[in-house]
MIVEXNU-52493 format. One record per residue: y, z, x of N, C-alpha, C in turn; residue in three letters. Coordinates in Angstrom, 1 decimal. Layout:
// residues N
Y,Z,X,Y,Z,X,Y,Z,X,ALA .
...
This chain:
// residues 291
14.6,49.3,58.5,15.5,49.8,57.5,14.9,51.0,56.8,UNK .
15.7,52.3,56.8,15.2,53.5,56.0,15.3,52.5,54.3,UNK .
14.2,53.6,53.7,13.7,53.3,52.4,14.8,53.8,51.3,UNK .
15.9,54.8,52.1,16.8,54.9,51.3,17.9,54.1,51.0,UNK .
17.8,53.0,52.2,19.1,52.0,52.3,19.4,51.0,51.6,UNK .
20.2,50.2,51.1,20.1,49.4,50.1,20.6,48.1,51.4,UNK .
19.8,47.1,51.3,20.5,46.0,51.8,22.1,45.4,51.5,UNK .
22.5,45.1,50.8,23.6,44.6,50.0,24.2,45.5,49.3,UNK .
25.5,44.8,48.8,26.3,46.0,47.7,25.4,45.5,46.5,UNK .
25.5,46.9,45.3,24.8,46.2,44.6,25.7,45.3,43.8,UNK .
27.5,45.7,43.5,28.2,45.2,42.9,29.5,44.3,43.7,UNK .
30.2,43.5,43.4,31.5,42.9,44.0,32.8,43.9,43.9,UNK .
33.0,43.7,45.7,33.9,44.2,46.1,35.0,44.2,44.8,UNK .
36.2,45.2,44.6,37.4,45.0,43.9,38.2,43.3,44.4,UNK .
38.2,43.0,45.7,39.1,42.0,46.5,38.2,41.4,46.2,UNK .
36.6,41.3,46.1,36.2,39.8,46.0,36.3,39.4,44.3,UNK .
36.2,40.2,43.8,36.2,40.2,42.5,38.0,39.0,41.9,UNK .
38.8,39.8,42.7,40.1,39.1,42.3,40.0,37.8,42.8,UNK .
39.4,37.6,43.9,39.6,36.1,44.4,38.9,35.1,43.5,UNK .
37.6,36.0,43.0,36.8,34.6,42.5,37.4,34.7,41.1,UNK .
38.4,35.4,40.4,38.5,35.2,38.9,38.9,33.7,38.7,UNK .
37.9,32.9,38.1,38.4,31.4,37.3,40.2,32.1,36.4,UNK .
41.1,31.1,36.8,42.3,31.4,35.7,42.0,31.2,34.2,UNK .
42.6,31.6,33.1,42.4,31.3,32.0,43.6,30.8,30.9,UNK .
43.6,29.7,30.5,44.6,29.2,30.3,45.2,29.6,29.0,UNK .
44.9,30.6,28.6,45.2,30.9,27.2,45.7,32.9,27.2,UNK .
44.9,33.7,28.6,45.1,34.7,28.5,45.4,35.2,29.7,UNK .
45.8,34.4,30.8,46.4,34.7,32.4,47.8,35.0,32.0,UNK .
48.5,35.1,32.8,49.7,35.4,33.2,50.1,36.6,33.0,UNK .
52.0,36.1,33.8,52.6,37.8,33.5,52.5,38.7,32.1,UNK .
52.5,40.0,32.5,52.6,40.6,31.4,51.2,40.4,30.3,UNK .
50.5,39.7,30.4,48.8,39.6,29.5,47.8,40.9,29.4,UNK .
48.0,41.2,28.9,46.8,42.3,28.5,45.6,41.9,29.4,UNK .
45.2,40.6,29.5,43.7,40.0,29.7,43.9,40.6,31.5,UNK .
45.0,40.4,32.5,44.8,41.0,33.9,44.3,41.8,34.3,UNK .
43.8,41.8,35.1,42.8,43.2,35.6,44.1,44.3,36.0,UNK .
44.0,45.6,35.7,44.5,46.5,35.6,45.4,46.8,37.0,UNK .
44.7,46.8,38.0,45.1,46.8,39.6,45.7,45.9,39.7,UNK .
45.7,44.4,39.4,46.3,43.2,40.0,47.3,42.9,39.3,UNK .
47.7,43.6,38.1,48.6,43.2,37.6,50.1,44.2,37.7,UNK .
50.7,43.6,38.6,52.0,43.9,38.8,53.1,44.8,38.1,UNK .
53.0,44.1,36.8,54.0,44.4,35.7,53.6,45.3,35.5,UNK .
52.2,45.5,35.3,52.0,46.9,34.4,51.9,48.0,35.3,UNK .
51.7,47.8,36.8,52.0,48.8,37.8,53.4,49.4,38.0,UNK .
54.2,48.5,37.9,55.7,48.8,37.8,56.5,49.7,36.5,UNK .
55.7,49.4,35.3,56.2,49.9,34.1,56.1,51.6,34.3,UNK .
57.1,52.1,33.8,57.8,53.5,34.2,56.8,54.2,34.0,UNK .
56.0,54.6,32.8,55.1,55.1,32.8,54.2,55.2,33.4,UNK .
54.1,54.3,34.5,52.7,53.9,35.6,53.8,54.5,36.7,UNK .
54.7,55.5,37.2,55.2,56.2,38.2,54.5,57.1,38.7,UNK .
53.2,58.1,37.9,52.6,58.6,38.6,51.5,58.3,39.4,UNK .
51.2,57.2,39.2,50.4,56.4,40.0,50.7,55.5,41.4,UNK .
51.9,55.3,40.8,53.0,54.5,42.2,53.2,55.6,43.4,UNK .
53.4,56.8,42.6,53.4,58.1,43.9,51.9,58.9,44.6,UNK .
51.2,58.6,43.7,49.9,58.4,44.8,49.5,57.5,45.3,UNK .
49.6,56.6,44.8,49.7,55.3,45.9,50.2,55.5,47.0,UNK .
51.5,55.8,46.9,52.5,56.1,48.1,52.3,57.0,48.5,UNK .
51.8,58.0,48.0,50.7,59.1,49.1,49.5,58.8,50.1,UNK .
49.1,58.3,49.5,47.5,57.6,49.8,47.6,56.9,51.0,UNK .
48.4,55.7,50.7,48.1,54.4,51.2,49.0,54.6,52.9,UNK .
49.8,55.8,53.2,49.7,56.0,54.7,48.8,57.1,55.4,UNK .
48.4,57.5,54.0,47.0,58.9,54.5,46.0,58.0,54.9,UNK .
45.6,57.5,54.2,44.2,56.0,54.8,44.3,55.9,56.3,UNK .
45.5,54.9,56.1,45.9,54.0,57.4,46.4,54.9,58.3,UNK .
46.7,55.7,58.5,46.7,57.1,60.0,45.6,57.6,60.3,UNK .
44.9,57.7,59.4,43.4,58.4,59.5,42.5,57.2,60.4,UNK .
42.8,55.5,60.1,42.3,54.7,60.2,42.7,54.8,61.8,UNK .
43.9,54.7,62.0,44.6,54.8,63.3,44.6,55.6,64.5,UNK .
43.6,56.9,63.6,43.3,58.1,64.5,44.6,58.8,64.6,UNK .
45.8,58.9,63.8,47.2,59.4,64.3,46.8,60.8,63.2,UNK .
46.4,62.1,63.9,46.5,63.0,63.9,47.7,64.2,63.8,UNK .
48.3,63.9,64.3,49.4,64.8,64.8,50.6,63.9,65.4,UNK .
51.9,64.5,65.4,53.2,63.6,66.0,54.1,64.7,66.0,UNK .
54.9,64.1,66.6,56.0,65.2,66.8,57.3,63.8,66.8,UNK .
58.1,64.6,65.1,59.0,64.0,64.6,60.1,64.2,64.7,UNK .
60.9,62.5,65.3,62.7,62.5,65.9,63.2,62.1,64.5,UNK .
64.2,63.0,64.2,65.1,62.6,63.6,66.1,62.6,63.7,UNK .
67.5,61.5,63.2,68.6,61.6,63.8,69.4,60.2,62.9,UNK .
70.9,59.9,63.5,71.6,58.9,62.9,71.2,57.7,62.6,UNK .
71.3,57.0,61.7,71.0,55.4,61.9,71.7,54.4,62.5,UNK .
73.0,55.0,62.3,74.5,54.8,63.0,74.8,54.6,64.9,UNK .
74.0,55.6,65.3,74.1,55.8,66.4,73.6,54.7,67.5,UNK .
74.3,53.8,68.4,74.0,52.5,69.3,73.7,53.3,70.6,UNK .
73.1,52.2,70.8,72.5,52.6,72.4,73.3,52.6,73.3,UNK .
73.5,52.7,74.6,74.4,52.5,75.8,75.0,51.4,75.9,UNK .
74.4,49.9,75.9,74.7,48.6,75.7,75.6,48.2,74.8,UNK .
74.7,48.2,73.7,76.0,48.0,72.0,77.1,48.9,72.2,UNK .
76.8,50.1,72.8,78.1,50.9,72.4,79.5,50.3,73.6,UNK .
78.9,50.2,75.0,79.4,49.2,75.9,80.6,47.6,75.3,UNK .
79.3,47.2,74.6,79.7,46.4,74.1,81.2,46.3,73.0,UNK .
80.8,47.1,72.6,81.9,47.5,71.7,83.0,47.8,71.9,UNK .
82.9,48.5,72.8,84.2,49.1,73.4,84.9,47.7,74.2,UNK .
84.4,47.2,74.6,84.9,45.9,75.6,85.7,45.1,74.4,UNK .
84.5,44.7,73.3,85.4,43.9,72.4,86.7,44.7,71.7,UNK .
86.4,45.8,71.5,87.7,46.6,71.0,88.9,46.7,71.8,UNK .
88.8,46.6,72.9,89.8,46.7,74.3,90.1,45.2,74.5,UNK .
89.7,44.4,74.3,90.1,42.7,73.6,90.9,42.9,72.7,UNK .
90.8,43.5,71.7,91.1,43.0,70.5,92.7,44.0,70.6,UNK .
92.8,45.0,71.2,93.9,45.8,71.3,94.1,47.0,69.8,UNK .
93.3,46.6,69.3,93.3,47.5,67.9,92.9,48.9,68.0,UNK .
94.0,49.6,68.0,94.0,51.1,68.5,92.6,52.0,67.2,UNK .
92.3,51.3,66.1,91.8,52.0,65.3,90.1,51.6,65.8,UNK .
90.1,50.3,66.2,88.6,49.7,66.8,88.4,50.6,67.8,UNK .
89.6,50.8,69.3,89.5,51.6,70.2,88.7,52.5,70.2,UNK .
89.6,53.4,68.9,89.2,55.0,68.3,87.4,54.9,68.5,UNK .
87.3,54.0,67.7,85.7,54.5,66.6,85.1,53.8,67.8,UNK .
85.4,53.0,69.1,84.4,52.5,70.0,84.4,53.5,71.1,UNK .
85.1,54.1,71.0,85.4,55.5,72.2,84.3,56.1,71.7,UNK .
84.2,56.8,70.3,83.0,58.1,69.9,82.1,57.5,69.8,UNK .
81.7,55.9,69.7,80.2,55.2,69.7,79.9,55.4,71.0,UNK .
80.8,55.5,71.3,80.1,55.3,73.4,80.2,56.5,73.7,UNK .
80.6,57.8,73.3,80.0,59.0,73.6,79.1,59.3,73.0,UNK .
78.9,59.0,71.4,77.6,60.0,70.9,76.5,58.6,71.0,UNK .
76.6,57.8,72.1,75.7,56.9,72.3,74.2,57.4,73.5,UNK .
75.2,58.6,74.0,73.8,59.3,75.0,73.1,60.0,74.2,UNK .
73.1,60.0,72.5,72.0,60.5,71.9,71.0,59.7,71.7,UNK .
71.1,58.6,71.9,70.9,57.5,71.5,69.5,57.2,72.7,UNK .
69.8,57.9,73.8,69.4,57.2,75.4,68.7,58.6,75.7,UNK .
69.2,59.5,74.9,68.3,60.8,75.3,67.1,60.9,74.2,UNK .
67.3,60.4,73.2,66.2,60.3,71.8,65.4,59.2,72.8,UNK .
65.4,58.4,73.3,64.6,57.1,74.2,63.8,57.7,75.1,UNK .
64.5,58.3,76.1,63.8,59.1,77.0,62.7,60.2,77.0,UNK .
63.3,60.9,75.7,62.6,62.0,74.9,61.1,61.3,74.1,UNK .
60.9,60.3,73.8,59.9,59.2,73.2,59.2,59.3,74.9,UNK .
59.8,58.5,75.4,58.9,58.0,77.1,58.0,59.5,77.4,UNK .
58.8,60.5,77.2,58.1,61.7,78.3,57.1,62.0,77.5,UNK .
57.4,62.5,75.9,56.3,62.5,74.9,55.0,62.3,74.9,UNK .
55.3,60.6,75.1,54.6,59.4,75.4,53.1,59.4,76.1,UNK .
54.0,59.6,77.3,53.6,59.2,78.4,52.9,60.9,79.2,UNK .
53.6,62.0,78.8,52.6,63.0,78.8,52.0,63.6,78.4,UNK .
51.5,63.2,77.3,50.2,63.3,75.9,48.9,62.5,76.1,UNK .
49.8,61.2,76.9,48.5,60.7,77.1,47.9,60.5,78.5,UNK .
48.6,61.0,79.5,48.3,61.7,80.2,47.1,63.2,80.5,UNK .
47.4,63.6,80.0,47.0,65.1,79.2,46.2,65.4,78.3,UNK .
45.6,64.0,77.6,44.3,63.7,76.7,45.2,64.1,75.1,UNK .
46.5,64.3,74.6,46.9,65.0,73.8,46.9,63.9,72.7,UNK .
46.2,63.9,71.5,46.4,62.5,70.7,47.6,62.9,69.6,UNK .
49.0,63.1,70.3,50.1,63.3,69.9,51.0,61.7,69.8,UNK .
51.0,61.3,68.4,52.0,60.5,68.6,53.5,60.4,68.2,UNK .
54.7,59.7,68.6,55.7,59.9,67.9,56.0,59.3,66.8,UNK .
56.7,59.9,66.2,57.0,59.4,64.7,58.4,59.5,64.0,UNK .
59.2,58.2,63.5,60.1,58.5,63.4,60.4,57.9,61.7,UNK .
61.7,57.7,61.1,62.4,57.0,60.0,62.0,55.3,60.1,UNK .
61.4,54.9,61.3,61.6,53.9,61.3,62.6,52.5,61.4,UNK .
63.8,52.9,60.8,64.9,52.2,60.6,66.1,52.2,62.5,UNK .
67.2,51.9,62.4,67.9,51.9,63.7,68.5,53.0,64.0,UNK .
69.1,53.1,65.1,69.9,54.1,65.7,68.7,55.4,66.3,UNK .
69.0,56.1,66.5,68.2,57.1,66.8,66.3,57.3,66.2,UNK .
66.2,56.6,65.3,65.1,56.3,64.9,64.7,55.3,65.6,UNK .
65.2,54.4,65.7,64.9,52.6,67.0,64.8,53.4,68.4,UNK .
66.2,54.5,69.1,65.1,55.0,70.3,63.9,55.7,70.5,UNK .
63.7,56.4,69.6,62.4,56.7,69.3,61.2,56.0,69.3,UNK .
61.5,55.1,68.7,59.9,54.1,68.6,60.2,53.3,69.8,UNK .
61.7,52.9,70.3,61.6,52.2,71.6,60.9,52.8,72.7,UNK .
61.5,54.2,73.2,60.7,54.9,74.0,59.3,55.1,74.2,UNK .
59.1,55.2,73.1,57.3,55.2,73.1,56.5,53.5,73.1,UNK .
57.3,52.7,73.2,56.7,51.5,73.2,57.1,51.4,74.5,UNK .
58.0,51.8,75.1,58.2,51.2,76.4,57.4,51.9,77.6,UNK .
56.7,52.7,77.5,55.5,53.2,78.3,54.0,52.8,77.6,UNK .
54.0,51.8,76.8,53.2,51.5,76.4,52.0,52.5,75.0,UNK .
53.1,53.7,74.2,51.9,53.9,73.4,52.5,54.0,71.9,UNK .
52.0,54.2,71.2,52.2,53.8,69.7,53.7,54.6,69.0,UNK .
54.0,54.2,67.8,54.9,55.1,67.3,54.7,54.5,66.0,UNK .
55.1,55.6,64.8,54.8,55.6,63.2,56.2,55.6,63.1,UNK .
56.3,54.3,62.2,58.2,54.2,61.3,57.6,54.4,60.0,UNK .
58.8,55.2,59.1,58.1,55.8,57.7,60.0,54.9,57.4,UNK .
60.0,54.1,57.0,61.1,53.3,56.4,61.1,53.4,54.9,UNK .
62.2,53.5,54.5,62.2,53.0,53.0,63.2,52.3,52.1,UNK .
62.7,51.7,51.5,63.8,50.9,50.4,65.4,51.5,50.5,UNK .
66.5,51.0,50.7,67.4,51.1,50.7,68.7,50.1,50.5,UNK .
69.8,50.1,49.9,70.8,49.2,50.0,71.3,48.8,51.4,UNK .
71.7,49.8,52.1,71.8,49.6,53.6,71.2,50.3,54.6,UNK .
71.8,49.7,55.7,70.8,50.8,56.8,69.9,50.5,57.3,UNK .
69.1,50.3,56.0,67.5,51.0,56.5,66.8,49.1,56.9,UNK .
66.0,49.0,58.0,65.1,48.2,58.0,64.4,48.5,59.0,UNK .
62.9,47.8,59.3,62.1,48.5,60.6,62.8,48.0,62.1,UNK .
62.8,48.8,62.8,63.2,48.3,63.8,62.0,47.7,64.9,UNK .
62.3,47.0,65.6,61.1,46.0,65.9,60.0,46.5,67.7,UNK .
60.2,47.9,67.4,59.6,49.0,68.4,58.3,49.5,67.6,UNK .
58.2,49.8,66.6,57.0,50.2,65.8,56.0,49.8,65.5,UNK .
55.0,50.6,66.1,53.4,49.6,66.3,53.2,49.2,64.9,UNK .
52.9,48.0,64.5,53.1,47.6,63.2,51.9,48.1,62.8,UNK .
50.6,48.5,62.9,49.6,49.1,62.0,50.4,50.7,61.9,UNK .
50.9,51.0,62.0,51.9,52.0,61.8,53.3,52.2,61.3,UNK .
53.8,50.8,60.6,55.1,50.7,59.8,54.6,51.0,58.4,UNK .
55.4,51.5,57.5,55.5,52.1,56.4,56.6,51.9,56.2,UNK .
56.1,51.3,54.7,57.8,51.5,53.5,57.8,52.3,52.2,UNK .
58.3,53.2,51.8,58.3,54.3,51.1,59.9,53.7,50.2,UNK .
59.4,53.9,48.8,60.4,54.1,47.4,60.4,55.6,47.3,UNK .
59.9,56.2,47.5,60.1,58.0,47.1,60.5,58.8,48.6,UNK .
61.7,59.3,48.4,62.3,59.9,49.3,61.2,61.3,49.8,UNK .
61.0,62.1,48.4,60.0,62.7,48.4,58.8,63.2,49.0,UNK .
58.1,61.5,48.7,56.9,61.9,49.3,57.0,60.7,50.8,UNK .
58.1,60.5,51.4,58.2,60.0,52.4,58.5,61.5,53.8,UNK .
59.1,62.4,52.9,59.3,63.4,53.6,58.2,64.3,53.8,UNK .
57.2,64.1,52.6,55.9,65.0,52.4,55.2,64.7,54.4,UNK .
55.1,62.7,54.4,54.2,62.5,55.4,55.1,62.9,56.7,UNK .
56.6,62.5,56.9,57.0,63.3,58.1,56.4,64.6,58.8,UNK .
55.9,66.0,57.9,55.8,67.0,57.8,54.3,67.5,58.0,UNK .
53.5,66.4,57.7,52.1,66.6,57.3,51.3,66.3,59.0,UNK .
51.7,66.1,59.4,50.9,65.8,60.7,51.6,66.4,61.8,UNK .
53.4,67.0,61.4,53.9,67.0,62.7,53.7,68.8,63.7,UNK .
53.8,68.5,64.8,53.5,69.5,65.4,54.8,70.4,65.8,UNK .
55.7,68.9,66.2,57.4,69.2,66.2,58.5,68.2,65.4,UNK .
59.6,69.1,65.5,60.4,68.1,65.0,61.7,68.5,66.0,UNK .
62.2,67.2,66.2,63.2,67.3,67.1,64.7,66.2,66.6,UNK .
65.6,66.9,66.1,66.6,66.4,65.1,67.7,66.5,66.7,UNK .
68.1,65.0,66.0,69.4,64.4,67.3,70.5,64.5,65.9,UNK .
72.0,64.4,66.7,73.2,64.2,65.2,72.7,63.0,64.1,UNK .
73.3,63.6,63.2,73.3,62.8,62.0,74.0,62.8,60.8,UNK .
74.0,62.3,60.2,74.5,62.4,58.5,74.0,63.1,57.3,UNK .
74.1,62.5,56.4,73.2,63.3,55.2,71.7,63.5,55.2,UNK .
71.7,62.2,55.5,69.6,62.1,55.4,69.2,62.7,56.9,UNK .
69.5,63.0,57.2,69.1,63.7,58.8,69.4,65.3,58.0,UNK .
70.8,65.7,57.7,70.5,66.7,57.0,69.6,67.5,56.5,UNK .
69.3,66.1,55.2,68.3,66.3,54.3,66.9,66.9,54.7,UNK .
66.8,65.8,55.4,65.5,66.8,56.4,65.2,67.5,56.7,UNK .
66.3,68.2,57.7,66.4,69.0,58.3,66.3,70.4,57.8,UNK .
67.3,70.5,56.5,67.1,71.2,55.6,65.8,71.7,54.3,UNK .
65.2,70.7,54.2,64.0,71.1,53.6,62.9,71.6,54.5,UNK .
62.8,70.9,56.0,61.8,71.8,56.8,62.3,73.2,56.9,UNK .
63.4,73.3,57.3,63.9,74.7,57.0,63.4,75.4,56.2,UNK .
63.7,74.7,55.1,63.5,75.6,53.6,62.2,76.1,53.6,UNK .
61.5,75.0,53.9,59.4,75.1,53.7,59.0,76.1,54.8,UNK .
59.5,76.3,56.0,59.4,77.0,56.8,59.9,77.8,56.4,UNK .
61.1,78.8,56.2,61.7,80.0,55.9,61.0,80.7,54.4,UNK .
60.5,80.1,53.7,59.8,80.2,52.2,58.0,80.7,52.1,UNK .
57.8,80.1,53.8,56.3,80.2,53.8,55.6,79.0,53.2,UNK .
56.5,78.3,52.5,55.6,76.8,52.3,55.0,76.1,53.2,UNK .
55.7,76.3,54.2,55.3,75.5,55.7,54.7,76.0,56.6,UNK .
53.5,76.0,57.2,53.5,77.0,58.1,54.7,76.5,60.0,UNK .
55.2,77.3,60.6,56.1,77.5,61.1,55.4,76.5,62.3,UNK .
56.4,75.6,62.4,56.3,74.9,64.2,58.1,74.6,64.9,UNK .
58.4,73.8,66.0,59.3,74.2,66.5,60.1,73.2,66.2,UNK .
61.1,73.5,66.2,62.4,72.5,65.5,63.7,72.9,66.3,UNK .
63.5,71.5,67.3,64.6,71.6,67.9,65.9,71.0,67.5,UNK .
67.1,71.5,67.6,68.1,70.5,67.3,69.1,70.5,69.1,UNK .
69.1,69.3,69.0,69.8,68.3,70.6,71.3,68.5,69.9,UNK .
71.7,68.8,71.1,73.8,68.9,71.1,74.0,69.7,70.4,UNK .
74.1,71.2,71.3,74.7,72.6,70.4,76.2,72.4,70.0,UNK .
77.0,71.9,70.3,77.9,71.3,70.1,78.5,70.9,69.0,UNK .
78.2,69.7,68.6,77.5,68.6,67.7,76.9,69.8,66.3,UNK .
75.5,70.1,66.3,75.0,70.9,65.7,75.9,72.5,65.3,UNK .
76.4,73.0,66.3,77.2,74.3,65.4,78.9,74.0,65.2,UNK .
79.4,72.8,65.2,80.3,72.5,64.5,80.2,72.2,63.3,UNK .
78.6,71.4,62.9,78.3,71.2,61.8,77.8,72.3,60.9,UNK .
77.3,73.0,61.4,76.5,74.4,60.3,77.0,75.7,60.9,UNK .
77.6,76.2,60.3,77.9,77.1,60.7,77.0,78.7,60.3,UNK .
76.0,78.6,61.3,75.4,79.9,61.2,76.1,81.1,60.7,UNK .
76.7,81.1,61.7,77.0,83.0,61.9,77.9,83.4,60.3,UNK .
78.0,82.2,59.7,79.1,82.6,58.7,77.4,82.6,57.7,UNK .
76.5,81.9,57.7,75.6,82.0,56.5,74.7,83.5,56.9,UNK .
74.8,84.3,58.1,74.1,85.1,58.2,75.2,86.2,57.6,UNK .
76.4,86.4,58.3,77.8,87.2,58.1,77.5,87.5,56.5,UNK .
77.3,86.3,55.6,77.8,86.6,54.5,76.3,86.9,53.9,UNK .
75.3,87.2,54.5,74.2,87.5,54.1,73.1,86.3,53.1,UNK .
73.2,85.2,53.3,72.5,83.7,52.9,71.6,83.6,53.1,UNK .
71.1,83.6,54.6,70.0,84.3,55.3,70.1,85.2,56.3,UNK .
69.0,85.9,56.7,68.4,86.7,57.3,68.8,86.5,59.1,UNK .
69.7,87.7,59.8,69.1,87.4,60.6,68.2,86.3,61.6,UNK .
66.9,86.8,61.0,66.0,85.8,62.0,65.8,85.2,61.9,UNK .
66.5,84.4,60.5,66.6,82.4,60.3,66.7,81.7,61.5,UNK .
67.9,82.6,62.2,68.1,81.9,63.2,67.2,81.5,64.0,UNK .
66.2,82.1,64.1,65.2,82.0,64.8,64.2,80.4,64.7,UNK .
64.5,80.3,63.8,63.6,79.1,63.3,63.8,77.9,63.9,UNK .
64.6,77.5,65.0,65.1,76.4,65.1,66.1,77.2,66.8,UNK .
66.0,76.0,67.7,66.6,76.0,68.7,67.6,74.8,69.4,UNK .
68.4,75.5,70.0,69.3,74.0,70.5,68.6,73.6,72.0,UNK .
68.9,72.2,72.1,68.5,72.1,73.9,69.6,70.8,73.8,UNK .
69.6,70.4,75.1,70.7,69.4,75.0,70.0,68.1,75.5,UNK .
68.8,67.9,76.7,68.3,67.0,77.0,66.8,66.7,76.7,UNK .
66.8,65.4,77.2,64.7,64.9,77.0,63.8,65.9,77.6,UNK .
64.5,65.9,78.8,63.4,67.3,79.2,63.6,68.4,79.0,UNK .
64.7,68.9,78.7,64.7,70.5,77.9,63.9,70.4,76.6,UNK .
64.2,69.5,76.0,63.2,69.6,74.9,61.9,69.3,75.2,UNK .
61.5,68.6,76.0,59.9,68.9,76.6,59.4,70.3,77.5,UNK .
60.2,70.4,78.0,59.7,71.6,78.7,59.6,73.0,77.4,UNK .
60.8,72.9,76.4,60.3,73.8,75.4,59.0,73.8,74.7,UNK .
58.5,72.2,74.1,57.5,71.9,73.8,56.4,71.9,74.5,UNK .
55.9,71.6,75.5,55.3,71.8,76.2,54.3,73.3,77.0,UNK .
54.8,74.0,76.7,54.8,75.4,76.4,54.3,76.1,75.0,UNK .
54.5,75.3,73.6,53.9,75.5,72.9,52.4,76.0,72.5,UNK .
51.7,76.8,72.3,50.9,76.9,72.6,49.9,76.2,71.2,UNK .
50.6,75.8,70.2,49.8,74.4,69.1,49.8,73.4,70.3,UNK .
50.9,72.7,70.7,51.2,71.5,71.0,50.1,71.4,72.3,UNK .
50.2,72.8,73.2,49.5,72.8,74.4,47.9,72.8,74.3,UNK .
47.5,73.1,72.9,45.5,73.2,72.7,45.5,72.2,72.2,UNK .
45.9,71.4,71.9,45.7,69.9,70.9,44.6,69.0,72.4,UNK .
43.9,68.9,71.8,42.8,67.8,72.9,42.2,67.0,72.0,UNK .
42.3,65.9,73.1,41.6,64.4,72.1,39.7,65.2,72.1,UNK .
38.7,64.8,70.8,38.4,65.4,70.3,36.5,65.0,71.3,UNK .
């Protein structure tokens, strides 16, 4: 043993310290002044203790990726709505039972915008499977929750390699879907800084259709990237279709909103491998070597 080394801690761990506290019958419980600061619940929750709850919630997925070795990922985003091939199959059968022209309807467009569903899957596998091929310690990373977020972490589980769900507290919707390497699930209260970790590791981002919170996203990387907050990586959006019925560029450049070369910032492709073969060519994505 160097003479610098100390055998032992010289003090108790925080965790062993909680375990061995004797209770106290007079000054334990909720709400008690007497609780240790960290272990007491209530007083973590009290509004005033909010800036603390958001470093926490900063922190506590920065640790555990670091822990995980998850360096880098390249992030799907997309519907939660959106069923896979099967469910949407499914649906449509029961709807075609049932004769109900309005079930019909809505089981008709599940089973078309369900190959986003099967191309967000595929797009995971190639990822996947040629990163680690290729020595690249690229993982995928997605919302965690279903639809387009579930083929994501399905794909990459189904060739065998990890994927990060960043889920968060919600009324509906949202739960983990059961493809995400569990030392890599996360649940986030702050929309915020749930968006911060999306962004912090990723090399890409690759947005399938969606709704508001796909929007949302989509729109603030934008923002951070056009602003110079971000430094600039590639952002693909799948279904030009789909995508420029929904935003309509040429009218935000026409009327002078942005510039020109906004456009630039962002590409359409329609399949798994178009979007890999864009990526792949990257010349970030293509130097990345396990270390």
């Amino acid at each position: 043993m160097k003479p610098t080394e100390v055998p032992t801690r010289n003090f108790p761990t925080a965790k062993e310290e909680c375990c061995d506290l004797p209770p106290h019958p007079e000054y334990d419980g909720p709400g008690m002044a007497y609780n240790l600061a960290f272990k007491d619940e209530n007083f973590l929750l009290r509004e005033d203790m909010r800036h603390v709850r958001m470093q926490l919630e900063l922190m506590k997925p920065e640790v555990m990726l670091n822990e995980q070795g998850v360096k880098s990922t390249i992030v799907i985003f997309g519907s939660a709505r959106i069923l896979s091939a099967d469910a949407a199959q499914s649906l449509l059968a029961a709807a075609e039972a049932s004769g109900d022209e309005t079930q019909l309807r809505i089981a008709r467009s599940k089973l078309g915008m369900s190959r986003y569903y099967e191309e967000a899957r595929r797009f995971a596998q190639i990822v996947t499977s040629e990163c680690a091929k290729r020595g690249r310690p690229v993982v995928v990373a997605t919302g965690g929750g279903p639809g387009i977020m579930e083929a994501g972490n399905r794909g990459a589980y189904e060739v065998g390699g990890k994927s990060v769900g960043l889920n968060i507290v919600l009324p509906h919707e949202q739960y983990p879907n059961p493809y995400i390497t569990p030392e890599l699930c996360f649940r986030f209260h702050y929309f915020g800084l749930r968006k911060m970790h999306f962004l912090m590791r990723a090399v890409a981002l690759v947005c399938f259709p969606g709704g508001f919170g796909t929007l949302d996203e989509l729109f603030e990387t934008l923002t951070l990237i056009q602003t110079g907050k971000s430094r600039r990586r590639p952002i693909l959006l799948v279904g030009r279709e789909f995508w420029s019925k929904l935003i309509n560029i040429d009218l935000l450049i026409e009327t002078g909103m942005i510039n020109p070369a906004d456009e630039k910032l962002f590409q359409y492709v329609e399949t798994a491998e178009e979007a890999w073969a864009v990526l792949e060519t990257e010349p970030e994505l293509s130097s990345i070597h396990t270390p």
